[in-house]
DSSP file (Angstrom, degrees, kcal/mol; ACC not computed):
  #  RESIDUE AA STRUCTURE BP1 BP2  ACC     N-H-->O    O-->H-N    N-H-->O    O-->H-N    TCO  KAPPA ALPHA  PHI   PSI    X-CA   Y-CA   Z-CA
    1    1 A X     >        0   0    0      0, 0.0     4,-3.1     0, 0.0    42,-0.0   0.000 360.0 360.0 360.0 -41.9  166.6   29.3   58.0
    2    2 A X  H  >  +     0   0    0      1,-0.2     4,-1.2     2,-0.2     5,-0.1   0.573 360.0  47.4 -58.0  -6.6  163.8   30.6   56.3
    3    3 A X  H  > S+     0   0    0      2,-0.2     4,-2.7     3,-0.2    -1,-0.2   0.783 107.4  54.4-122.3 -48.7  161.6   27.3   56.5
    4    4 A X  H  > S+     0   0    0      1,-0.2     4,-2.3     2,-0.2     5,-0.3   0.976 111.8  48.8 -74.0 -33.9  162.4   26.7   60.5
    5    5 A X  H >X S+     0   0    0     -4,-3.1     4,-1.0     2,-0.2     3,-0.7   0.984 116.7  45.2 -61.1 -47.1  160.8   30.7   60.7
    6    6 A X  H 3X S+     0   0    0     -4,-1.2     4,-0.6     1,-0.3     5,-0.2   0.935 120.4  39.9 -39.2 -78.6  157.6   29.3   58.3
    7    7 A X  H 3X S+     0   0    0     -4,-2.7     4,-1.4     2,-0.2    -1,-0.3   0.608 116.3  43.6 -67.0  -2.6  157.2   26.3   60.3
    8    8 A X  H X< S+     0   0    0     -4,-2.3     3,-0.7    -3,-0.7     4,-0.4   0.924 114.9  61.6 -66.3 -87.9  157.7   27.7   63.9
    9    9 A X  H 3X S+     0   0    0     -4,-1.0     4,-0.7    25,-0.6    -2,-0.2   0.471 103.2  38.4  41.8-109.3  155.5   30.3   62.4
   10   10 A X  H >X S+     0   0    0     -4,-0.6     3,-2.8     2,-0.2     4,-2.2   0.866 113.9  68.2 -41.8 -65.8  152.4   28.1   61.6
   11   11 A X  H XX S+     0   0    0     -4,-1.4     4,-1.3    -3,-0.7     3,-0.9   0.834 108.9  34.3   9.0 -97.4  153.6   26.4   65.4
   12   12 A X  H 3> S+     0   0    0     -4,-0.4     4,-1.6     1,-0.2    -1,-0.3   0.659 109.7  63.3 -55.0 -16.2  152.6   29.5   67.0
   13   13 A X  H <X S+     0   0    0     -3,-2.8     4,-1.4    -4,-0.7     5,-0.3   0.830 110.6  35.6 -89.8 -30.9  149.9   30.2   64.9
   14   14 A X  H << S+     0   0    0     -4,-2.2    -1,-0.2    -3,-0.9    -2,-0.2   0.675 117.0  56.7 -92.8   4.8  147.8   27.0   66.0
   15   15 A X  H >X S+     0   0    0     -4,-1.3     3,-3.0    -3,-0.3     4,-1.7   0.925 108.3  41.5 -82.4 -81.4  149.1   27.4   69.1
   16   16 A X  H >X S+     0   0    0     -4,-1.6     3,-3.1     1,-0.3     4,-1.2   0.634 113.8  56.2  -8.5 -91.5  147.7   31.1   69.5
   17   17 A X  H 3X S+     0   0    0     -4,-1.4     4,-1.4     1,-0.4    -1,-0.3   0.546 109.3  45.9 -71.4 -34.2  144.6   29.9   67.9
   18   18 A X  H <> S+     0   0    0     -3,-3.0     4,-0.6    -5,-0.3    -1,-0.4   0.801 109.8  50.8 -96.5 -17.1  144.1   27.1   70.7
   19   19 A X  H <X>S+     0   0    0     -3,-3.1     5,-5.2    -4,-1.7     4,-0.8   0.716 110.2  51.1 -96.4 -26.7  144.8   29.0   73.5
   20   20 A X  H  <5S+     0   0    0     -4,-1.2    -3,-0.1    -5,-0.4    -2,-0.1   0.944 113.8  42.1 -26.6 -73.9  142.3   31.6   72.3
   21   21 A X  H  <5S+     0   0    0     -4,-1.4    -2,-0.2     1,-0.2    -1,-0.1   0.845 121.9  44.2 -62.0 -32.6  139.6   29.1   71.8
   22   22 A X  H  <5S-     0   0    0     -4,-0.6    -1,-0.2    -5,-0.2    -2,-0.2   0.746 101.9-130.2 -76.4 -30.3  140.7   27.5   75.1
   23   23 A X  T  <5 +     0   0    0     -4,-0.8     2,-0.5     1,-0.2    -3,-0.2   0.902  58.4 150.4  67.2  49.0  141.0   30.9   76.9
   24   24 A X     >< -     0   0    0     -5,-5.2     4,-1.3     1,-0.2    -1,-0.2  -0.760  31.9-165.2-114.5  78.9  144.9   29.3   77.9
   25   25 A X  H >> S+     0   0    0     -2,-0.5     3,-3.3     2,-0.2     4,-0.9   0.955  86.0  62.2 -11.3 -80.7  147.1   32.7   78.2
   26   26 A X  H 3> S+     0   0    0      1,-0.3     4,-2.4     2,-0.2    -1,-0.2   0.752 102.2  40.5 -19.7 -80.9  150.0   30.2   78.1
   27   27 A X  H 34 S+     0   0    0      1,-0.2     4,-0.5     2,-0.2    -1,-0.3   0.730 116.4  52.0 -63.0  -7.6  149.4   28.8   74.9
   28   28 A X  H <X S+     0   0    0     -3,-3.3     4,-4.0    -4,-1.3     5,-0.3   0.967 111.6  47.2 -76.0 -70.4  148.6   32.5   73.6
   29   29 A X  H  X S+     0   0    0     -4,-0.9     4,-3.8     2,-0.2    -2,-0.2   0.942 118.7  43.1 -24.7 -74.1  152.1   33.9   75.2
   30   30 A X  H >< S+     0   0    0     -4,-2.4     3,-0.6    -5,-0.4     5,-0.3   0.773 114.5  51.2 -56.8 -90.3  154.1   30.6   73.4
   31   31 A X  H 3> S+     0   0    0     -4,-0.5     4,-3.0     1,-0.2    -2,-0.2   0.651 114.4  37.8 -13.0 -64.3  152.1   31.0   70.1
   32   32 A X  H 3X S+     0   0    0     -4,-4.0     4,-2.6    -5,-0.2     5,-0.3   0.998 120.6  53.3 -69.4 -39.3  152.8   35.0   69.5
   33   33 A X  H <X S+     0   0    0     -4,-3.8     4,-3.1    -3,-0.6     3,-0.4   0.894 114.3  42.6 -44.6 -62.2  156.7   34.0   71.0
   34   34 A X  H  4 S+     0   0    0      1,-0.3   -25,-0.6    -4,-0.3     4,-0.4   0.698 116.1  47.2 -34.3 -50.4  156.8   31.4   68.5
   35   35 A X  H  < S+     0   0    0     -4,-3.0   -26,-0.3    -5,-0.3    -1,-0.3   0.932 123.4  29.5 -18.2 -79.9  155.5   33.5   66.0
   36   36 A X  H >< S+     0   0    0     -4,-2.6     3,-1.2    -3,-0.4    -2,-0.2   0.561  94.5  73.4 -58.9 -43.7  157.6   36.3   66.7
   37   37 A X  G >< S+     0   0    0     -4,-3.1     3,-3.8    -5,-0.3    -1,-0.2   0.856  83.6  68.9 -87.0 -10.4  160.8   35.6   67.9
   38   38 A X  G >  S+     0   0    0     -4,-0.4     3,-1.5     1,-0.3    -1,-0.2   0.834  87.1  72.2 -38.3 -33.7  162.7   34.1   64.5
   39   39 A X  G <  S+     0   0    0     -3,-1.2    -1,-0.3     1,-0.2    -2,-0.1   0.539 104.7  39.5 -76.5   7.5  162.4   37.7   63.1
   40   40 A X  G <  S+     0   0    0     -3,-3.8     2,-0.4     1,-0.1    -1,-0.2   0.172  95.2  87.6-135.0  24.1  165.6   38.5   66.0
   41   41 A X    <   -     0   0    0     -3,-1.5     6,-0.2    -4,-0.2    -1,-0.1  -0.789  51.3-173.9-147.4 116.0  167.7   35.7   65.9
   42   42 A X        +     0   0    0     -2,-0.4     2,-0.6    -3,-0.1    -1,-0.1   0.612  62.9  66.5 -11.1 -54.1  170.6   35.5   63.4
   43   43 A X  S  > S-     0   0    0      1,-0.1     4,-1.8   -42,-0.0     3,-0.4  -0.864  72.8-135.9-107.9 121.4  172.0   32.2   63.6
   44   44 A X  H  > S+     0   0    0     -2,-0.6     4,-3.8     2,-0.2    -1,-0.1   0.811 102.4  52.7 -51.7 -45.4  170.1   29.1   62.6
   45   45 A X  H  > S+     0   0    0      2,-0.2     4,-1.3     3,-0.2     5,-0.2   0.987 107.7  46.7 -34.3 -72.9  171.4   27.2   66.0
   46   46 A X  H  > S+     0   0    0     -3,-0.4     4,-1.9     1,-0.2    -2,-0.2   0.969 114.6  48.9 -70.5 -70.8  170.3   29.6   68.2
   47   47 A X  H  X S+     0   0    0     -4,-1.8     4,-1.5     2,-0.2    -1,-0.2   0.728 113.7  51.1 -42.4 -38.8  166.7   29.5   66.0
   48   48 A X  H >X S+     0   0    0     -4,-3.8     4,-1.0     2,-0.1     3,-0.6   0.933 114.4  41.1 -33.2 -99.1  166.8   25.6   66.3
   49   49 A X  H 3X S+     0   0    0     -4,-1.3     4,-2.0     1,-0.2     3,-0.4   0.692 116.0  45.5 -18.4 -71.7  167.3   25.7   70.0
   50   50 A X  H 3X S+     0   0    0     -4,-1.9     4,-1.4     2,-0.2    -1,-0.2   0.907 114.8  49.9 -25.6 -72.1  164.9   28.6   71.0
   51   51 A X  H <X S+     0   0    0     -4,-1.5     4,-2.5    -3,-0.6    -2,-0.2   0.652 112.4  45.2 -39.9 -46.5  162.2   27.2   68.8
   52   52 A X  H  X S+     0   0    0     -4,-1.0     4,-2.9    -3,-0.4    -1,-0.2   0.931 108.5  57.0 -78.4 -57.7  162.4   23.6   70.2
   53   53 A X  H  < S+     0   0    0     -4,-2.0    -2,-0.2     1,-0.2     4,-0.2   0.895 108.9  44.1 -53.3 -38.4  162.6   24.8   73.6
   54   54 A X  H >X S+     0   0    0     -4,-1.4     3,-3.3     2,-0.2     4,-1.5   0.984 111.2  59.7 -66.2 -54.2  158.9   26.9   73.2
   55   55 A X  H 3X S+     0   0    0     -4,-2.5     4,-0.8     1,-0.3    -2,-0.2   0.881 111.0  38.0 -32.5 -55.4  157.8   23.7   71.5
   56   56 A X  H 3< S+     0   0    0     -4,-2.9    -1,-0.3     1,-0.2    -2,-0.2   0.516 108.3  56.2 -81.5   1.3  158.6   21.9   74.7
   57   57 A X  H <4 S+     0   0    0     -3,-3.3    -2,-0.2    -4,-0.2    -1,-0.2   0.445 101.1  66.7-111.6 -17.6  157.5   24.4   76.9
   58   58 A X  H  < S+     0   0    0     -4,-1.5    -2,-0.2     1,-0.2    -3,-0.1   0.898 110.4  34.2 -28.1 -52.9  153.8   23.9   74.7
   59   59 A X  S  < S+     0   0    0     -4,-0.8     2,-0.4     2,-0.0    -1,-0.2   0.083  93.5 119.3-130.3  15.2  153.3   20.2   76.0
   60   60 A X              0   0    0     -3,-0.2    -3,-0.1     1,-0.1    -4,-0.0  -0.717 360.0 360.0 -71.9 153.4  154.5   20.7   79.1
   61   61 A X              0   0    0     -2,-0.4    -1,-0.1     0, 0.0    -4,-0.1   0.755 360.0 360.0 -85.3 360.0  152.6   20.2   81.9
């Protein structure tokens, strides 16, 4: 569990970090969720699922 919070983690962070430079709110909003939200959910499912769902809400258009 600890490895999907790292790598979601780094996720939001280059996400943050591109929406900055991009001046793209979106991808600033997904990045700090991405960041963030692992540190409030329990269950390694539910952190799968969440995580992949911001992921996909990244590269949509």
């Amino acid at each position: 569990m600890i490895f999907c919070g790292i790598f979601f983690g780094l996720a939001g962070y280059g996400s943050w970090r591109y929406g900055r430079q991009q001046q793209s709110g979106r991808h600033m909003i997904l990045g700090v969720a991405l960041m963030g939200y692992s540190y409030f959910i329990p269950h390694l499912w539910m952190n799968l699922t969440i995580g992949g769902l911001l992921i996909v809400l990244l590269f949509w258009p």
